[in-house]
N, C-alpha and C positions, 0 to 999 in steps of 0.2 A: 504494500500500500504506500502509494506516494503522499509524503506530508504539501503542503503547500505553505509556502514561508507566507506571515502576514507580515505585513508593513505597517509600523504603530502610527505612518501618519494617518491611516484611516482607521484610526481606533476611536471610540466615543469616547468624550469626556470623564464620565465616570469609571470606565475601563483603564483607561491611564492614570485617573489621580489612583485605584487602588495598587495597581499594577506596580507605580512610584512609591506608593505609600509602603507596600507589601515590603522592595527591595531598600526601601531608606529601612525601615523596620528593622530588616534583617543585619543592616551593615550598622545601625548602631547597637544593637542587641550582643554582636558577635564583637564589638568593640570594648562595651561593657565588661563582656565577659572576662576575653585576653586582659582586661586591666585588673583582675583577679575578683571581680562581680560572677561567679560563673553559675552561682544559683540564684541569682532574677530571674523571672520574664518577663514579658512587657507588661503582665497585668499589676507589677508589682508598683509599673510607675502609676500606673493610677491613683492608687494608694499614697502615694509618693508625693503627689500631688495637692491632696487633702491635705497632706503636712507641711509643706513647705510653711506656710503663716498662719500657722497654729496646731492646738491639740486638740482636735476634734473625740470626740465619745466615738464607741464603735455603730452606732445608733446613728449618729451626724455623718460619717465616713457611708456607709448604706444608704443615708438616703442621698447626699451627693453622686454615690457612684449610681445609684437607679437597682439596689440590688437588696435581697435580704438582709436582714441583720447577721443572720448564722452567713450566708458567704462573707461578709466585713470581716466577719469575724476569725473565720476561717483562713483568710488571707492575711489579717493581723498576727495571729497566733502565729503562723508559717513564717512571715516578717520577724517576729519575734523570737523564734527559734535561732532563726540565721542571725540573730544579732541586728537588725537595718531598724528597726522599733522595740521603746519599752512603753507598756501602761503602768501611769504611776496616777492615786489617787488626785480627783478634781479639785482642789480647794474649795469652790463652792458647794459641791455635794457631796459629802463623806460616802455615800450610796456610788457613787460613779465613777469611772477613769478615766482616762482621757491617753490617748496615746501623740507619743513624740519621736520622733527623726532620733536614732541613736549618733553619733559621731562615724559610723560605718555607714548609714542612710545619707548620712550628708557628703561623704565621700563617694558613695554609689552614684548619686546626683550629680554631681561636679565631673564622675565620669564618663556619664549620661551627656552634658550638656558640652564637655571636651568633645564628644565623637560626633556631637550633630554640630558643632563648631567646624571641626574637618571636614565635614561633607560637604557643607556649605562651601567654605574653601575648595576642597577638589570639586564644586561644581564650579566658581569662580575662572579657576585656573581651565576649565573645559569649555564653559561659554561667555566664559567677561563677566564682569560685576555688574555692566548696566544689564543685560539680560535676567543676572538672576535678580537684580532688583524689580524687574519687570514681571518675571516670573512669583515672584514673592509680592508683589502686588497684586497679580490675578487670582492669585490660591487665597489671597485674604476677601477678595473680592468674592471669591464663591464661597468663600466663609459665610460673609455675609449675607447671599444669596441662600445658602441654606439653613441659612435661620442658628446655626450653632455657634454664631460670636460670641453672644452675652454665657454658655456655658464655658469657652475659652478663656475670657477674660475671668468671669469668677473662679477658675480652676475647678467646676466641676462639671467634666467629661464624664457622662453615665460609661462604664465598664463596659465593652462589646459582648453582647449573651455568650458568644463562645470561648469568653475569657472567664468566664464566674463557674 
């Protein structure tokens, strides 16, 4: 059976951003990793994300990510095992915890945002910087176009169902 080569410029829009999205994915993931991160996966920056400006409850991280409490939780726990998060009691409510970025979390992150740093660059060095700032203006564009800015900017991205 003969394959038939496609040609992405006749690929639809949504086919390409996942397509890009899928291989930036993969090339910051495997970055992570080699930088001695090598049990994350990407759902873990979700989570990752909830922390960055503040301690959220595992109750506030769930409903941010759009998921149950027990998957929050489950993902916290796991987090916590490998050291990237501790829950330590809320101040305001002796009943609650609140979890936080361990100093190995905020290292994971810094090595998260080093590898999408390089990408950016080797896309630079492959099509010019006025391109990718053109390019990095349309993807905000169909940001906005798809209605998911305002969860960007507040940093909560609901979890992909086939990440939970």
């Amino acid at each position: 059976m003969k394959t038939e080569h496609l040609d992405p410029n006749g690929l639809d829009i949504a086919t390409l951003v996942m397509l890009t999205g899928a291989a930036a994915r993969e090339i910051v993931t495997d970055r992570v990793h080699k930088a001695g991160f090598d049990d994350v996966r990407p759902a873990h920056g979700y989570v990752f994300q909830c922390l960055i400006d503040g301690q959220p409850t595992i109750s506030e991280i769930a409903r941010t990510l759009g998921m149950t409490q027990q998957g929050a939780s489950k993902l916290v726990v796991d987090l916590e095992k490998r050291g990237y998060v501790s829950r330590v009691p809320d101040p305001s409510d002796s009943r609650a915890r609140t979890v936080e970025l361990t100093e190995r979390g905020r290292q994971c992150i810094d090595a998260a945002r080093s590898a999408r740093a390089d990408l950016d660059a080797a896309l630079v060095r492959a099509i010019g910087a006025e391109d990718v700032g053109r390019l990095a203006g349309l993807l905000a564009s169909l940001i906005e176009v798809l209605g998911v800015n305002a969860s960007i900017a507040g940093r909560s991205v609901k979890l992909p169902e086939w990440e939970r």
